[in-house]
C-alpha positions in Angstrom: 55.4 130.5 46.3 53.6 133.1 47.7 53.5 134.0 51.3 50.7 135.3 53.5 51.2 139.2 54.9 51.1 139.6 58.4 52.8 136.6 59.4 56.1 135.9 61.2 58.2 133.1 59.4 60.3 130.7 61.4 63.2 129.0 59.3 65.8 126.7 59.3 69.0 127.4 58.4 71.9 124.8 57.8 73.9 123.8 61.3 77.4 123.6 58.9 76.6 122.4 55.5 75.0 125.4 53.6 73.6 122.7 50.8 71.4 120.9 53.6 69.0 123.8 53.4 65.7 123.0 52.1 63.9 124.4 49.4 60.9 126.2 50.7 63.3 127.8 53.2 65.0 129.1 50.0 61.8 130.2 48.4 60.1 131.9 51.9 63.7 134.1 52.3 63.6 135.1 48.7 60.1 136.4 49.3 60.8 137.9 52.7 61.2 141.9 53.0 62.8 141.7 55.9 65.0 139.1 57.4 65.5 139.0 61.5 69.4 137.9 62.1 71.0 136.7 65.2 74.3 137.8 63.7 74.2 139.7 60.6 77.2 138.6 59.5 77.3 134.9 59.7 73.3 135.2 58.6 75.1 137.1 55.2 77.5 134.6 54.6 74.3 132.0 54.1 72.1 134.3 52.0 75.5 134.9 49.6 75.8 131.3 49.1 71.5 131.6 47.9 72.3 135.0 45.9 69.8 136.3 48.6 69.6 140.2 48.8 67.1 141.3 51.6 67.0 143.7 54.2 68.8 142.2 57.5 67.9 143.0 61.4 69.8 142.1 64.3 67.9 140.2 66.3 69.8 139.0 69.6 69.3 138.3 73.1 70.7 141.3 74.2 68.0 143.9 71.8 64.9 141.0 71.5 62.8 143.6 74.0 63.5 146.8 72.6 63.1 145.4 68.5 59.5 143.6 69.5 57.8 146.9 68.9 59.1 147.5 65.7 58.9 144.2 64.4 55.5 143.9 65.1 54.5 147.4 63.1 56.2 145.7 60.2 54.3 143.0 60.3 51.0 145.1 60.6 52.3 147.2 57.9 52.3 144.3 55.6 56.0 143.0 55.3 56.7 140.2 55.5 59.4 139.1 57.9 61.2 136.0 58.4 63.6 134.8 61.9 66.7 133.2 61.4 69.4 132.2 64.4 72.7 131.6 63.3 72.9 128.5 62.4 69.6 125.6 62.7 66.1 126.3 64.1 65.3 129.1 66.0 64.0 129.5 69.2 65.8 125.9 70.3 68.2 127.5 72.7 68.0 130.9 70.5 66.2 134.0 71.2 62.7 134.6 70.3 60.6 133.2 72.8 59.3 137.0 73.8 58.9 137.8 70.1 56.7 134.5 69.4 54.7 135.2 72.5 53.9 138.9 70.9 53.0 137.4 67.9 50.6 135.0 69.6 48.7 137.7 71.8 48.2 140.1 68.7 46.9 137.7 66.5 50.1 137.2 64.6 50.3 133.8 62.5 53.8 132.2 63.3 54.6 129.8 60.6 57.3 127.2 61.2 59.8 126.7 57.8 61.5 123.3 59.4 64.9 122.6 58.5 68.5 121.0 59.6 68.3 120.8 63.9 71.6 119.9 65.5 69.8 117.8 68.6 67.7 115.7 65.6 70.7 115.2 63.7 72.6 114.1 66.8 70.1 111.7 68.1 69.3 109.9 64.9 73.3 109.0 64.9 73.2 108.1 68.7 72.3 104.7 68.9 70.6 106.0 72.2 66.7 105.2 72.5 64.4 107.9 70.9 62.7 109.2 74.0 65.0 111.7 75.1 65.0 115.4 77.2 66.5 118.4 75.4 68.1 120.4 78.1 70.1 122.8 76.0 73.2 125.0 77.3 74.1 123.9 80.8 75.3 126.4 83.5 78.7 127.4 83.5 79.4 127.8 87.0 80.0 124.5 89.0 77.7 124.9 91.7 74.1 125.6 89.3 75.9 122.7 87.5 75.4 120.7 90.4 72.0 121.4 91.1 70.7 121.0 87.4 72.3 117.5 86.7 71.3 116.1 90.3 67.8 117.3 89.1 68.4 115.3 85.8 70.5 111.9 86.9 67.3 109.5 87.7 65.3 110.5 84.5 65.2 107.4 82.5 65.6 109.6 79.0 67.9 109.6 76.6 69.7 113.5 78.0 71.0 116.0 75.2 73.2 119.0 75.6 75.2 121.7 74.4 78.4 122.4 75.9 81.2 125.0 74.6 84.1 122.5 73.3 86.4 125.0 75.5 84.8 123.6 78.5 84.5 119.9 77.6 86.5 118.7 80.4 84.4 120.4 82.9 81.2 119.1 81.6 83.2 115.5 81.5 84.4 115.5 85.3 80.1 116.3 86.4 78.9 113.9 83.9 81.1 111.1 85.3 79.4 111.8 88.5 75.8 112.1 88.1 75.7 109.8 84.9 77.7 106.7 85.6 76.8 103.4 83.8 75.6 105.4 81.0 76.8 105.9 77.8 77.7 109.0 76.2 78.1 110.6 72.6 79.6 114.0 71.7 78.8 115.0 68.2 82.0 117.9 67.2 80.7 119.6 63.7 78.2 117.9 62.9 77.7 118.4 58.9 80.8 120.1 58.3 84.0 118.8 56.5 85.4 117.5 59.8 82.5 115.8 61.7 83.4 113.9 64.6 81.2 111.5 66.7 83.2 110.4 69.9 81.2 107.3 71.7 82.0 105.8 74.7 81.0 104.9 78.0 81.0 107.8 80.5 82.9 106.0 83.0 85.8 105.1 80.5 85.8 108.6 78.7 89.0 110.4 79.0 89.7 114.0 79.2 91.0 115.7 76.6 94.8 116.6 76.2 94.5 119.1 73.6 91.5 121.9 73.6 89.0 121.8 70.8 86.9 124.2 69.1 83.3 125.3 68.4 80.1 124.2 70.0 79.3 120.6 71.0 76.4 118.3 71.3 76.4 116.2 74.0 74.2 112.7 74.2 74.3 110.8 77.4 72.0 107.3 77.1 68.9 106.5 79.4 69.3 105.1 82.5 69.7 101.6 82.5 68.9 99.7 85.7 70.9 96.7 85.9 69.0 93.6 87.3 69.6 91.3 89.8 70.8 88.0 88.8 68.1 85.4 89.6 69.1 82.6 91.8 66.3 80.2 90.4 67.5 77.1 92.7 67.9 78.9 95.1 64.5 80.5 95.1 63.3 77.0 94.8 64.6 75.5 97.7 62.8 78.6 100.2 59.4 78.1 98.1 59.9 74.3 98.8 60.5 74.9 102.3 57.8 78.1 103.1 54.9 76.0 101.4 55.2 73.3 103.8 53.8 75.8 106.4 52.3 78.5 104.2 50.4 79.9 101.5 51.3 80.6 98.2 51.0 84.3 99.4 52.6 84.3 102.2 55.8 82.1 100.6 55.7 84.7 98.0 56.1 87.4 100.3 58.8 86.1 102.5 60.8 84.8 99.7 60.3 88.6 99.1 61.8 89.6 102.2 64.9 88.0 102.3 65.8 88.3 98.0 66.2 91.3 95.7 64.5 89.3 92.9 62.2 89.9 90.4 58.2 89.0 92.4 56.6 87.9 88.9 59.1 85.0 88.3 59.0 83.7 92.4 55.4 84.0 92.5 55.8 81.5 88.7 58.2 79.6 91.1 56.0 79.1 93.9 52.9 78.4 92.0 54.6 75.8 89.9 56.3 73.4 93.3 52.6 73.9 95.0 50.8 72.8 91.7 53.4 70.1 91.7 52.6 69.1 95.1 48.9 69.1 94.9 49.6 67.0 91.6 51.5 64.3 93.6 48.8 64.4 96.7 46.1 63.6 94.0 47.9 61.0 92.9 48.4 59.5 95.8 44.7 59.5 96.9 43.7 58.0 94.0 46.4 55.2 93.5 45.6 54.2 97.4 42.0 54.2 96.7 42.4 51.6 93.7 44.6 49.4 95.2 
């Protein structure tokens, strides 16, 4: 493979399992000069496992302004640089967002190397239906906690987040409150030796006894509005009655009033008892006209 100069490489990197890397991730890395590194040391631990020997940069939230300068020389120089985060795809709750933007106002081709994504992996285990909101790490202090899941409650999407296992009985109590009747999944190591998917219904979850390691991925289900149960007789009966005096509008509307019900099936109602009726009028008519 060989890669275009002046470009800036995106890639995937494994979320746990080093073999789930793919092989033009492999192939792009080997041909890199430089590799950026969220944490040189974990990133090393990967490009061992490949027999990858390239020149490492830290690249973290904390340095991201002060390395953009430099990074971009190296790419104008010719080298050709790659971005990893620690562990999945970059950018997705990682730093790099001010480097990319760089990239784009200088004319710098960013090139996306996709890979292994803990929220992808996580979803297509959920069970949970496929149009969801990524929200990422949520705050850590109760009261922005608050205000971001009251924002979130009524969205009808599938919700995904990472929490900090240390914290998971925080995260628990809020989500009982904002997201009850839902269902919820937390993915522990996801790809690793000991995965764990936990599923249950946030309102039966319990807390956890014992504190847990790592990073977690959190899936609460979309919002599922229950219905009303539909009374059909009694729906009947009012149509029955209202039509004697009024419309079909009007009986549809007042039956409307008084019931939480669902307006398509009482206006099917309705129309069917005043079809019925003018059936048995026509009938009428016609049998006193022959006899």
């Amino acid at each position: 493979m060989k890669l275009n100069l002046n470009n800036l490489y995106i890639v995937s990197t494994p979320i746990g399992n080093l073999d789930d890397i793919t092989l033009r991730a492999i192939e792009v890395l080997k041909e890199s000069d430089i590799i950026l590194c969220e944490d040189t040391r974990r990133s090393l631990k990967l490009l061992n496992h490949l027999k990858i020997k390239k020149k490492l940069i830290s690249f973290h939230l904390f340095n991201e302004k002060k390395q953009i300068s430099r990074i971009i020389k190296y790419i104008n120089d010719g080298k050709i640089l790659s971005l990893i985060s620690d562990a999945g795809t970059p950018l997705l709750s990682d730093p790099g967002r001010l480097l990319i933007n760089e990239c784009i106002k200088f004319k710098i081709k960013v090139v996306p190397v996709p890979g292994t994504s803990s929220i992808t992996s996580a979803m297509s285990v959920s069970g949970f239906r496929d149009q969801f909101l990524f929200y990422g790490f949520l705050p850590k202090k109760d009261n922005e906690l608050q205000k971001v899941l009251q924002s979130l409650k009524n969205l009808p999407y599938t919700q995904l987040f990472f929490v900090p296992a240390l914290k998971i009985n925080f995260y628990l109590k809020a989500f009982k409150n904002f997201f009850s009747g839902r269902k919820i999944m937390i993915g522990r190591e996801i790809t690793k030796m000991h995965e764990t998917f936990i599923r249950e219904d946030v309102d039966k979850i319990n807390l956890f006894n014992t504190p847990i390691k790592g990073e977690l991925t959190i899936v609460i289900s979309d919002k599922v509005h229950k219905s009303e149960k539909f009374d059909k007789l009694k729906i009947s009966k009012m149509a029955k009655m209202f039509l004697k005096k009024y419309s079909l509008r009007d009986t549809v509307n007042l039956i409307m009033e008084k019931e939480k019900a669902n307006k398509k099936k009482v206006y099917q109602i309705c129309l069917n008892i005043k079809n019925e009726k003018n059936i048995y009028f026509y009938f009428n008519f016609f049998f006193t006209l022959l006899f």
